[in-house]
FIDRENVEX-676225 format. One line per field, with one value per residue: x, y, z of N, C-alpha, C in turn; residue in one letter. Coordinates in pm, whole numbers, plus 50000, padded with zeros to 5 digits. Example, Ala and Ser with C-alpha at 12.3 -4.5 7.8 and 13.67 -1.06 7.14 Angstrom:
% FIDRENVEX-676225
n.x = (51319/51285)
n.y = (49431/49775)
n.z = (50780/50708)
ca.x = (51230/51367)
ca.y = (49550/49894)
ca.z = (50780/50714)
c.x = (51320/51290)
c.y = (49670/50003)
c.z = (50780/50787)
residu = (A/S)
***
This chain:
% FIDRENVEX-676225
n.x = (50152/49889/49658/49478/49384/49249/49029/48761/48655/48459/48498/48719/49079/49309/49632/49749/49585/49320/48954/48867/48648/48469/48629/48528/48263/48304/48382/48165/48007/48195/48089/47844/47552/47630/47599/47515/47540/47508/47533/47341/47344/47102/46906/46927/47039/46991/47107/47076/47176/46956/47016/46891/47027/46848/46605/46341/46266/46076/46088/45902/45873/46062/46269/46546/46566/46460/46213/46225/46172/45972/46139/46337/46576/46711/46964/47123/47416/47471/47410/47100/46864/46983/46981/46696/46662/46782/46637/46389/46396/46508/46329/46123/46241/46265/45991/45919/46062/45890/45718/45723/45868/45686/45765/45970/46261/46586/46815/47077/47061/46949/47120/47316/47209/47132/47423/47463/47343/47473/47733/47702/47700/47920/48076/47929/47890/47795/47664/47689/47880/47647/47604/47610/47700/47519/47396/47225/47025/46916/46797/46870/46812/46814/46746/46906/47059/47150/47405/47480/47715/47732/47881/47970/48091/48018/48081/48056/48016/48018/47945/48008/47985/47969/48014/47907/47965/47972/48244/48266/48527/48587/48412/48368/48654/48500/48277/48421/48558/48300/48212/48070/48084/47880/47693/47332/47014/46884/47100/47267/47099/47143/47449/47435/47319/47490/47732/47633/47640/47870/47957/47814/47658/47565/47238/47135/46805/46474/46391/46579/46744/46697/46602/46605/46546/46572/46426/46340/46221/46137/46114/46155/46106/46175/45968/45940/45857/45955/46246/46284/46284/46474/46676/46659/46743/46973/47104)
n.y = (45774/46013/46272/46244/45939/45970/46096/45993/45899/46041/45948/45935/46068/46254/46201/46457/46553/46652/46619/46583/46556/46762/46974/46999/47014/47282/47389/47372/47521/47760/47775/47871/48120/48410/48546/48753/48929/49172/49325/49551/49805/49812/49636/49347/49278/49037/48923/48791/48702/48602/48517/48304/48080/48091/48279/48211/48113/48066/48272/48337/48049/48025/48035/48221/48329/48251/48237/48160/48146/48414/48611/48529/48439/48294/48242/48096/48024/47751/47448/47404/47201/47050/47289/47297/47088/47169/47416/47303/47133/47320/47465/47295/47227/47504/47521/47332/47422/47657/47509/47382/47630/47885/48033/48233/48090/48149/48310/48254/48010/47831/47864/47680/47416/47398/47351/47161/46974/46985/46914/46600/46487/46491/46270/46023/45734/45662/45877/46235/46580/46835/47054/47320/47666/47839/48168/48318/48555/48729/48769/48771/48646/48834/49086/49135/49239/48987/48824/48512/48266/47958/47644/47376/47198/47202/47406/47729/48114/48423/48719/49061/49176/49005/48790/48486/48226/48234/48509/48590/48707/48932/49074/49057/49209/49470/49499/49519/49739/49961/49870/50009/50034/50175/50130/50223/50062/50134/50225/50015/49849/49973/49936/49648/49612/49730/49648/49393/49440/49465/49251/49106/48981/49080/49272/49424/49364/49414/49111/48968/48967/48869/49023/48996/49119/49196/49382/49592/49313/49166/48930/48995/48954/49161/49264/49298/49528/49705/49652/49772/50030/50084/49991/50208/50413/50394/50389)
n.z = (86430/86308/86375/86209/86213/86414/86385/86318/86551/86845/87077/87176/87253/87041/86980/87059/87195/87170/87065/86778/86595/86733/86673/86431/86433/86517/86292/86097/86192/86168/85922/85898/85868/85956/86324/86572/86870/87128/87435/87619/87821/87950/87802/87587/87243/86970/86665/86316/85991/85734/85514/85165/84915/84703/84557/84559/84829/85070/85304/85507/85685/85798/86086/86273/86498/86785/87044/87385/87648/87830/87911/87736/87441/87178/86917/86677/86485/86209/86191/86103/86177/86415/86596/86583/86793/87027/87096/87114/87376/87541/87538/87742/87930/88074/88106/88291/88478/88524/88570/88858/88998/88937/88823/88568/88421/88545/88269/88326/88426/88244/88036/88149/88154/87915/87767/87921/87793/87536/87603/87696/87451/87349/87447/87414/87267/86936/86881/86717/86795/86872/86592/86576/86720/86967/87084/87353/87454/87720/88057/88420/88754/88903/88726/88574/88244/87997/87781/87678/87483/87383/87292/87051/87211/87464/87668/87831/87762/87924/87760/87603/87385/87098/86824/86610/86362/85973/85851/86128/86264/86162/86212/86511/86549/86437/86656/86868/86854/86826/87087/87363/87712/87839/87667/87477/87443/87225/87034/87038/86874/86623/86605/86592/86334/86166/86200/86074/85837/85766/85623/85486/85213/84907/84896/85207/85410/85541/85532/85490/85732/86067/86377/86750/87067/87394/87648/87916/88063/87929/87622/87268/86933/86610/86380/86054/85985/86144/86159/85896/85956/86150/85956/85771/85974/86016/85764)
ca.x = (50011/49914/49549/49386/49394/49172/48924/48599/48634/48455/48483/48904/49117/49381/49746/49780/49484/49207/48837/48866/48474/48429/48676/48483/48150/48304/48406/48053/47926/48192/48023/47730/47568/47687/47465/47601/47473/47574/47434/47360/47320/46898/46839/47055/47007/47057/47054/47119/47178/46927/47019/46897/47100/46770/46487/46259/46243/45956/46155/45834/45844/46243/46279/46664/46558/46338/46169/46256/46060/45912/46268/46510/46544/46801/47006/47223/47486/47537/47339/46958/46807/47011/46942/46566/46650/46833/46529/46242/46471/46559/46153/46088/46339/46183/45802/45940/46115/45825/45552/45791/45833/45593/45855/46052/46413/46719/46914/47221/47062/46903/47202/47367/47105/47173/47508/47537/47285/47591/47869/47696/47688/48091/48153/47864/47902/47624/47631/47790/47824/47540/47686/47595/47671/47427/47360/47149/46990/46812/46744/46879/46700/46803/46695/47030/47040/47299/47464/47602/47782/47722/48003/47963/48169/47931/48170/47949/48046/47910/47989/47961/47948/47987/47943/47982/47917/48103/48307/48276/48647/48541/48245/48436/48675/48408/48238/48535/48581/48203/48104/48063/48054/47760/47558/47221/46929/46887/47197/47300/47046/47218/47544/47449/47286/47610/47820/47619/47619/47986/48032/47666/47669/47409/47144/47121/46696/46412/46356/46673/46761/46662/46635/46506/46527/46541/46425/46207/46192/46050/46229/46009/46117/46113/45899/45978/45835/45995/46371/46325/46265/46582/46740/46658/46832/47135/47174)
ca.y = (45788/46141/46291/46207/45892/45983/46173/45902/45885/46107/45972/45919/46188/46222/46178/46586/46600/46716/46539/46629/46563/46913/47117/46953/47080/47425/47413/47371/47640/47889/47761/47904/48216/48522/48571/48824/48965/49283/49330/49696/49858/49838/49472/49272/49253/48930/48959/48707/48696/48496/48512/48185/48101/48126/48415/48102/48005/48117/48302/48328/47989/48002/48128/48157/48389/48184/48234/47993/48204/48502/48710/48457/48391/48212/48234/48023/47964/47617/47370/47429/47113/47038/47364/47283/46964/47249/47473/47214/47086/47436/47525/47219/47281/47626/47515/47283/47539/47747/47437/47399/47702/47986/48235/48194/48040/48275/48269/48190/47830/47782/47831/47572/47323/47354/47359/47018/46875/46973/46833/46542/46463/46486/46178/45939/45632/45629/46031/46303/46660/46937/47116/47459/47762/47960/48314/48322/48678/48736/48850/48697/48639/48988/49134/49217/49180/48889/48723/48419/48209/47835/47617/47205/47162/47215/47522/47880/48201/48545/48815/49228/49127/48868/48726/48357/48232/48296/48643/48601/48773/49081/49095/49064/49327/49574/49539/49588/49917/50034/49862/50118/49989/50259/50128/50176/49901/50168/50217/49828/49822/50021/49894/49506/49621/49764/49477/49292/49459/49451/49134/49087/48927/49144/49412/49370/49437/49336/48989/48810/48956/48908/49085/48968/49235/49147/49484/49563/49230/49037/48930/48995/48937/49285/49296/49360/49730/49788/49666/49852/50167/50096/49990/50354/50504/50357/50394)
ca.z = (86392/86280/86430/86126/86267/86534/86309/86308/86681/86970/87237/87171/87219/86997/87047/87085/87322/87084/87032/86661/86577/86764/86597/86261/86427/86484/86155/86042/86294/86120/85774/85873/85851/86063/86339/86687/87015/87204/87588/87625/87998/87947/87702/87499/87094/86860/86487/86239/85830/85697/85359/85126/84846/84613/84611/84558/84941/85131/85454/85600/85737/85856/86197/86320/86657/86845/87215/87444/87740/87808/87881/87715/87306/87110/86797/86627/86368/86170/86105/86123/86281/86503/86647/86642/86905/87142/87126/87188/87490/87601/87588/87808/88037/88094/88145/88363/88587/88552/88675/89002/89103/88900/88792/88423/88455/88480/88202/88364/88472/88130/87955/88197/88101/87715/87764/87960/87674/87438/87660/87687/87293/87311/87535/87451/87163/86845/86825/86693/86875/86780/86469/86626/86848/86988/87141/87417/87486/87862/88170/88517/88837/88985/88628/88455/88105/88001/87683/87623/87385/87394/87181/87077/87313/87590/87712/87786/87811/87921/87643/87598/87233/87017/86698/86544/86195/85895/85907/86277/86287/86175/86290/86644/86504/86478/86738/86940/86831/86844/87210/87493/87850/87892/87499/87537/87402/87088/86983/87059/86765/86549/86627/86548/86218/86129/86187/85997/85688/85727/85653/85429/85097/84866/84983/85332/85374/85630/85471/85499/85886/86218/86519/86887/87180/87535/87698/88018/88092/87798/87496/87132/86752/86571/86278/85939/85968/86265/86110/85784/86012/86208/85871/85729/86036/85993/85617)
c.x = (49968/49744/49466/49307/49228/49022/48760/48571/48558/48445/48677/48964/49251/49545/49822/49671/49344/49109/48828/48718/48432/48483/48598/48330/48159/48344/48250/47972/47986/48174/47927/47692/47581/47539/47567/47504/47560/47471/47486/47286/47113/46835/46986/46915/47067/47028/47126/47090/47116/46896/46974/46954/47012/46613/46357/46180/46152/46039/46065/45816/45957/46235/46462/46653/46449/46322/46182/46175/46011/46014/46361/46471/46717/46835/47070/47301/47538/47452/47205/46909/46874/46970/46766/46558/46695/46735/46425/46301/46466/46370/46082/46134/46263/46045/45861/45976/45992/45702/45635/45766/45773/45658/45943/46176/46493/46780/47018/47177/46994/46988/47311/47312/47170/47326/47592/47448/47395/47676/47816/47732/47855/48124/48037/47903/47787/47593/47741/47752/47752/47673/47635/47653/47582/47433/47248/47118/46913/46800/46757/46784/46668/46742/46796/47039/47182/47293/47525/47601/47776/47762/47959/48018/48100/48036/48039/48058/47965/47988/47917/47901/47994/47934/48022/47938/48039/48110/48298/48390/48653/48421/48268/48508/48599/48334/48297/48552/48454/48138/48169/48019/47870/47615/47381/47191/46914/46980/47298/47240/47061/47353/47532/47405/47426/47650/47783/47622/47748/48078/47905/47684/47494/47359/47095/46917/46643/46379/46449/46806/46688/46675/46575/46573/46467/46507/46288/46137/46174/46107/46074/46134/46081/46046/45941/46015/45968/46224/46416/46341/46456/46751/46772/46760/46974/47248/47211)
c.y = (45933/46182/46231/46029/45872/46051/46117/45952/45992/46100/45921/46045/46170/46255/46354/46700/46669/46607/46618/46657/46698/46988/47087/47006/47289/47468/47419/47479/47796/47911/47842/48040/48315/48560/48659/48889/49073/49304/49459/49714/49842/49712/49469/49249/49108/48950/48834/48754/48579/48457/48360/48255/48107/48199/48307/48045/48103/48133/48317/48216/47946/48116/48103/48201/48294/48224/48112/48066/48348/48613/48595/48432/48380/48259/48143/48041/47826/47547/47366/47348/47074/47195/47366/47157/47053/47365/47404/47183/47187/47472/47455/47234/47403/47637/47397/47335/47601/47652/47427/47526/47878/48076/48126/48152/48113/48219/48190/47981/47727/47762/47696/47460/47279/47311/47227/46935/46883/46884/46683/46419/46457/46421/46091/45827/45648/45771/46114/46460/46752/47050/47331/47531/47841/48063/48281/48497/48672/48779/48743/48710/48780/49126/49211/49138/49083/48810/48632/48349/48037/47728/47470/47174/47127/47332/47676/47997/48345/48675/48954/49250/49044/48832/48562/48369/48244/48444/48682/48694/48923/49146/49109/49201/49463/49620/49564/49744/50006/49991/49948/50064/50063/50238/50144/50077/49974/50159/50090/49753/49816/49955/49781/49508/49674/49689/49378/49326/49493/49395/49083/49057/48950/49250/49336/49423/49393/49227/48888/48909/48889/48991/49065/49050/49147/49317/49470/49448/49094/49039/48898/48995/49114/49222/49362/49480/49786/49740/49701/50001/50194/50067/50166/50416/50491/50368/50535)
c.z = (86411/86368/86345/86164/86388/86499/86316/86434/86779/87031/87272/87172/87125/87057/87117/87202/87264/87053/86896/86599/86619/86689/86489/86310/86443/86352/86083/86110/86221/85932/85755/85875/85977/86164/86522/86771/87086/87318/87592/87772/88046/87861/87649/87339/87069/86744/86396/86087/85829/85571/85275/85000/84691/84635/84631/84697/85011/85256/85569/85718/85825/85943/86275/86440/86683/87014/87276/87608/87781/87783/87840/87547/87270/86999/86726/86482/86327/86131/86195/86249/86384/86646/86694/86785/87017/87178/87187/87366/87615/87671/87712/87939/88104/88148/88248/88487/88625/88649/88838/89086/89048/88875/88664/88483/88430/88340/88225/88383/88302/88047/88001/88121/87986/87703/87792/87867/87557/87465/87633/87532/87234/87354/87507/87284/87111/86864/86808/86795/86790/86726/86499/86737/86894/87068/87201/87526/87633/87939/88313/88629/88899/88878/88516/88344/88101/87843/87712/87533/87431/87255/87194/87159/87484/87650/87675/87809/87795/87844/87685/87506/87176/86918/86643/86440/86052/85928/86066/86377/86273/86205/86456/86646/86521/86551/86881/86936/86821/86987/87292/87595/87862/87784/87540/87468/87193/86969/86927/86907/86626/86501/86569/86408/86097/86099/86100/85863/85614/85648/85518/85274/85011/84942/85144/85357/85495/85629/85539/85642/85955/86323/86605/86982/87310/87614/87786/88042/87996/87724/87361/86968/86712/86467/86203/85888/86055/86229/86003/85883/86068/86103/85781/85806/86028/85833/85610)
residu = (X/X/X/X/X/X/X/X/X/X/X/X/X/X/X/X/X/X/X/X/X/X/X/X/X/X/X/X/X/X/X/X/X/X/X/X/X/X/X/X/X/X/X/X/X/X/X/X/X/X/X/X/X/X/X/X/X/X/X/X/X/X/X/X/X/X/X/X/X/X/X/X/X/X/X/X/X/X/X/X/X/X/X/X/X/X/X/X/X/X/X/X/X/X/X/X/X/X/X/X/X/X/X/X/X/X/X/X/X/X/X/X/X/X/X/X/X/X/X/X/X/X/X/X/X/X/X/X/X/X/X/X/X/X/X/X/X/X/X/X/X/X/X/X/X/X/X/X/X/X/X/X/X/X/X/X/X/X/X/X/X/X/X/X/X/X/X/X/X/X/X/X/X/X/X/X/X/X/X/X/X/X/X/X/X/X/X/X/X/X/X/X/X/X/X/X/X/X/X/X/X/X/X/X/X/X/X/X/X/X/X/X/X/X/X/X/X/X/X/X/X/X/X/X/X/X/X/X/X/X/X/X/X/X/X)
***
């Protein structure tokens, strides 16, 4: 009996030791569009392609960076909604921390959180696991900036840089060869705008990016203006 075999199932492992349903959600995670994170010595950047496949769609109302608290914001690659059930969760989580004990939630424990709401979704009957990875940009309790990478799997990890999505490979590639232990938050800026236009299908513009900035504490969304400006510098 071959894995295929084992393919419906997730909560079976198959005869080679693999929950197949995951690799089939990372398969749908590296469907999606390219989206990467670099932690520079002063904030951490996220940027995403949020290209649609017709000029028709109103991007105003499609958000792929989202805030999840004052220093922490999110990204994702894969499949949309499911990503909106790991945000609402994540936000709750967070105002929950904060009514206890009056200070925002480190990263590090927030990304725990999300992370065992993934795992969970890989061992339970009557669900499948969330069809996403996400990037989580922030700021720990002692105030050092921090990335990580959060896989269906429920598995995290803390990154220098990183990118998932489609072209995720060279998009890794490159930012191999442009990260500097010492990057600052500007340059980090530069750098992820790069990468992405590496890899970018069409005019890369302020429309169909993102960019959210974790710096001096607080994490903010740039603005249109403010990623044509940084688009200029780089062209």
């Amino acid at each position: 009996m071959g894995d295929s075999a084992y393919s419906f199932s997730l909560t079976t492992f198959s005869r080679t030791g693999k929950l197949l349903q995951i690799e089939y959600a990372l398969n749908a995670v590296a469907n999606g569009r390219t989206s990467l994170g670099i932690c520079a010595k002063d904030g951490v950047v996220i940027a995403t392609d949020k290209k649609f496949s017709s000029s028709l769609v109103d991007t105003d109302g499609v958000n792929k960076v989202e805030t999840i608290n004052k220093h922490t914001g999110f990204v994702y690659s894969g499949v949309g909604p499911d990503y909106r059930v790991l945000v609402k969760k994540a936000r709750k989580s967070s105002q929950a921390y904060y009514r206890m004990y009056r200070e925002d939630q480190p990263v590090s424990q927030l990304v725990k959180e999300t992370a065992g709401v993934m795992q969970e979704y890989t061992q339970s009957g009557g669900v499948r696991p969330f069809g996403v990875s996400v990037l989580v940009a922030g700021m720990d309790g002692d105030g050092t900036p921090k990335l990580y990478q959060v896989d269906p799997s429920g598995s995290y990890f803390g990154w220098k840089a990183t990118a998932i999505g489609k072209n995720y490979v060279n998009a890794k590639n490159f930012l191999e060869k442009r990260y500097q232990e010492d990057i600052e938050l500007e340059d980090a800026i530069h750098t992820a705008l790069l990468t992405l236009r590496e890899g970018f299908e069409g005019e890369m513009d302020s429309k169909n990016i993102e960019v959210g900035v974790m710096s001096g504490g607080s994490f903010k969304l740039l603005t249109p203006e403010q990623i044509q400006d940084y688009l200029d510098e780089v062209n």
